[in-house]
Phi, psi and omega in degrees: 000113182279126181250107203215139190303134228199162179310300214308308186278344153292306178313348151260001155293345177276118160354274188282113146349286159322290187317320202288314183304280216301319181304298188328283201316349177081023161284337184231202185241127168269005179303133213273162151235187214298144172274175171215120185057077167046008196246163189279114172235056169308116193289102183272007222284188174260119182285114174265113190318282193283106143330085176250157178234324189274130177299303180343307194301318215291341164278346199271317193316316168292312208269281195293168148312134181327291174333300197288008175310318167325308229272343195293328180281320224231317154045061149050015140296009194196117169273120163022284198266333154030125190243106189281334176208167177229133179262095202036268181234024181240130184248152188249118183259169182296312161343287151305319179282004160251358155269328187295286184316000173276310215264018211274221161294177179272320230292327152329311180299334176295346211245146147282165156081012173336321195267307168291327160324292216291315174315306169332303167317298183307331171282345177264329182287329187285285237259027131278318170278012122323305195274330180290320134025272197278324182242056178019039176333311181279022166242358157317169205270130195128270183325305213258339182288307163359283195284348178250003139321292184290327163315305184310300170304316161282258243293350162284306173315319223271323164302327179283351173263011151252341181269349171261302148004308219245311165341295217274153155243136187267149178257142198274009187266345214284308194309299182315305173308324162297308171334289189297322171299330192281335159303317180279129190231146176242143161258078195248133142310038210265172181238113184251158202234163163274317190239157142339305199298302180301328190301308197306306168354270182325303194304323201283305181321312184295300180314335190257045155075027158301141195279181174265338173300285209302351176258333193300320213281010201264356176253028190228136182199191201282010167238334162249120195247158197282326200258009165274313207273349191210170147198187180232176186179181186244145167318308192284322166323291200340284183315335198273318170300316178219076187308331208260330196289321193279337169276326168312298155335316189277342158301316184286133151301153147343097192085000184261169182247174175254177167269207204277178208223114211252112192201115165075039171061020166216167201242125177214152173232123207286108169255136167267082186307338190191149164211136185233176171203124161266131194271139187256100171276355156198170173336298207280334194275285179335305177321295179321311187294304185310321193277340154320305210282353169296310156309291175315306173320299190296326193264336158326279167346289178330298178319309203274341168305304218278298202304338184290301155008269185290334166284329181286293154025283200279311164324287153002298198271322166077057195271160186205134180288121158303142160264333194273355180277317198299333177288326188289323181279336184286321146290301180264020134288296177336320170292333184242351164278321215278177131296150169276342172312304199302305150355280196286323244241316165273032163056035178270004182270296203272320171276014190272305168264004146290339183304275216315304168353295179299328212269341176058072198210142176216166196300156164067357195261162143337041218299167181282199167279122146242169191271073206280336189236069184286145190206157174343302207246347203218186148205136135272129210292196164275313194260358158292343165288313171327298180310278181330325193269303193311306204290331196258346183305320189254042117316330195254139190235124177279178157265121161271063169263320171199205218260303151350271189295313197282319183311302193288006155234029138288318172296328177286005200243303188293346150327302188276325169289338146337277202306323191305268171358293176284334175299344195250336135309330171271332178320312180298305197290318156320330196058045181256357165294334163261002169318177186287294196310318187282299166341289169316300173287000176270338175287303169326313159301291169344320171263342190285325203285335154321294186304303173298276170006286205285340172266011176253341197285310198288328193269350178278331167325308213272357179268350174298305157309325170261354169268347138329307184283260158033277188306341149308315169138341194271146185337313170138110213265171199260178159304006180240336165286308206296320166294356181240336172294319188305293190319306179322287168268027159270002177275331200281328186296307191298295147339286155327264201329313176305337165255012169249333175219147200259181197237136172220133155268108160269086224274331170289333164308308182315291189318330170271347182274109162295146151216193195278355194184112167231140176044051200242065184312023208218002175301149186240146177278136142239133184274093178207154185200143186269125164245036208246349183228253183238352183225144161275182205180132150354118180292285182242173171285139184230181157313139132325127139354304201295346201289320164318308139013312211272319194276000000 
């Protein structure tokens, strides 16, 4: 057993409770980075969870059903539901197990006996989420919004692909045209300006016949490095990333520059340096591109199908923003997104109590249900936003530029819990909560989110023990004693379970489940989450990582 620093005890350096547990579970990343003016800039950012290997699978997420993701590998030697092991009463199907191990970590795949690692892992997360169970875990605070959040999303995935999905036709000139942007690679240069003024310089300069090298290399220094001044990219990145950068580009030759290009209150003026087309030397490298550019279409497509999709939605519903629920939430984020200069400076205290006032509401009491949203047919609370925002905060970036821009993207976020909301009421009245598909992977979940719950409970005992031990007098135990108390007592956890349920391998089932890479030191991590639906997330529940640890 290797003792090596692990998530879990950065995952208890984050603060908020909440967060931490959400760290486990691999929604965010704790690794910290430097703070500044004294505040916790614990890096929360969105963790892409899920481990890939086959490029195929990861374009299959668009094109296919799930289910066939199984079937590509597996090709009807092995049905689905297949039981590769049994957990008390929880069976581990081949299905699951091969998505966990697709989307799981590398360190198994590295290993012999690959397949029986992960499982092993997997089997020790059942028989924690068993003990987790047993101490009714999903009704912690939390805990249980979490898991009808990720439920809500799949059953939601699953409507949109039969009422959009199943719609679209890709048109094939649409296809050709990508094919040729993704063939064309650019070569670009700029010169950046602050002002108009400095730009006309640059113009004026270019005009008396100063070369454009000689100004560019005069803006590259021990602070601006050549690749802030350039890049290279394909017409289609170009088209998708900066649509504007890119139509300019399709006017120019080879060495010529623009004039100057106004974006973001600063000024650049553009050299096309180089254009190029990569030659496709045979059938199998063409399948690919084509088929990317195929992907790329259908999601285009998609995007603009789900967005009509969700305007008709919202239009239906005729939903309309309270204002005085919208000030009062809008002043108490603010106490916890903001700075306090910012705080104070937009008088967000004094709309705070003009909130409450209209609301015929005073401090300290006890508020009722308020109403932030109302629509033909629904209302939404204050605090159903609240619930909505905790699973997502740390995903959500307001704007802080001024008093303006921070309202309208509060106000787009209660848009979008709007939009969640309602997607998740029709899904339900659709019956789409009851589908196969929906079902399974909610079971699936259903234990992953136990399981992290229950192993953040067990990592909270042990930071519990060391402040207790502190307050003693004795010393501060480090991150590497404290990663070897947790691992004791999630083994100790593991155990006690084992002896309440029993464990069956069914190792000839195992032995038929293909997957993409066994006993491979040279596996490689690929990355990905789906973040497109009402929580981002993991595409499926895997292992931990930290599991590495253990070997």
């Amino acid at each position: 057993m290797k003792l090596i620093q692990s998530n879990t005890v950065l995952c208890d350096n984050v603060v908020n409770p909440f967060k931490r547990f959400l760290c486990l579970i691999g929604f965010i990343n704790p690794r910290p980075k430097s703070g500044v003016n004294g505040k916790d800039n614990t890096n929360l950012t969105v963790l892409t969870v899920s481990k890939f290997i086959l490029l195929f699978f990861l374009a299959s997420l668009v094109k296919l059903p799930a289910q066939s993701l199984f079937g590509e590998l597996n090709n009807n030697s092995i049905q689905p539901y297949e039981v590769v092991a049994k957990v008390g009463d929880k069976a581990i199907t081949a299905e699951e197990f091969f998505y966990s191990y697709e989307y799981g970590p590398t360190f198994p795949k590295r290993m012999e006996n690959s397949k029986q690692i992960h499982l092993k892992y997997l089997i020790n997360e059942k028989l924690i989420a068993l003990e987790g169970y047993n101490e009714n875990i999903l009704t912690d605070d939390g805990v249980g919004i979490l898991y009808k959040d990720i439920n809500a999303d799949l059953a939601t995935e699953e409507m949109f692909k039969d009422e959009i999905l199943n719609t679209i036709e890709i048109d094939e000139v649409e296809v050709d045209s990508i094919v040729k942007d993704k063939q064309i690679e650019v070569e670009l240069k700029w010169l950046y300006s602050p002002d108009i003024e400095s730009a006309k310089q640059f113009m004026s300069a270019l005009n008396n016949n100063a070369t454009f090298d000689s100004l560019f290399n005069m803006q590259i220094n021990d602070s601006v490095f050549l690749d802030m001044r350039s890049m290279t990219s394909s017409v289609y990145s170009l088209k998708k990333n900066n649509p504007l950068l890119a139509q300019i580009i399709d006017t120019m030759k080879a060495g010529n520059y623009s004039s100057p290009i106004h974006v973001n209150d600063e000024w650049y003026i553009v050299k096309l340096e180089n254009i190029w087309k990569d030659m496709v030397t045979n059938q199998t490298e063409y399948g690919k591109l084509y088929f990317e550019a195929k992907q790329a279409a259908l999601k285009f497509a998609m995007d603009k199908e789900s967005g009509k999709y969700v305007d008709n939605l919202l239009r239906n519903e005729n939903p309309t923003i309270k204002k005085d629920a919208f000030d009062l939430l809008r002043s108490y984020l603010g106490k916890f997104v903001l700075p306090n200069e910012k705080y104070n400076n937009w008088n967000l205290e004094g709309n705070l109590e003009r909130a409450l006032s209209a609301l015929g509401l005073q401090r300290g009491e006890q508020y009722p249900g308020i109403e932030l949203v109302t629509s033909d047919n629904n209302s939404f609370m204050v605090d159903e936003f609240l619930l909505w925002y905790r699973n997502r905060s740390l995903q959500i970036k307001f704007d802080e530029t001024n008093f303006d821009t921070f309202s309208a993207s509060l106000e787009s976020m209660i848009w979008r819990m709007v939009r969640d909301k309602l997607l998740t009421m029709r899904a339900e009245s659709k019956g789409y909560f009851e589908k196969d598909w929906v079902k399974t992977q909610s079971s699936w979940w259903r234990d992953k989110v136990a399981y992290s719950a229950m192993r953040q409970k067990i990592a909270n005992s042990v930071l519990l023990e060391s402040a207790e031990v502190n307050q003693n007098g004795d010393s501060k135990k480090s991150v590497s004693e404290q990663s070897y108390k947790l691992m004791e007592k999630m083994l100790r956890v593991i155990q006690q379970a084992k002896k309440k349920y029993d464990v069956e391998i069914n190792e000839d089932v195992l032995s038929k489940v293909n997957v993409s890479t066994v006993n491979n030191p040279k596996a490689v991590d690929f990355y990905t989450a789906k973040t497109g639906g009402l929580i981002p997330r993991p595409p499926y529940p895997t292992i931990d990582n930290e599991w590495v640890n253990w070997e």
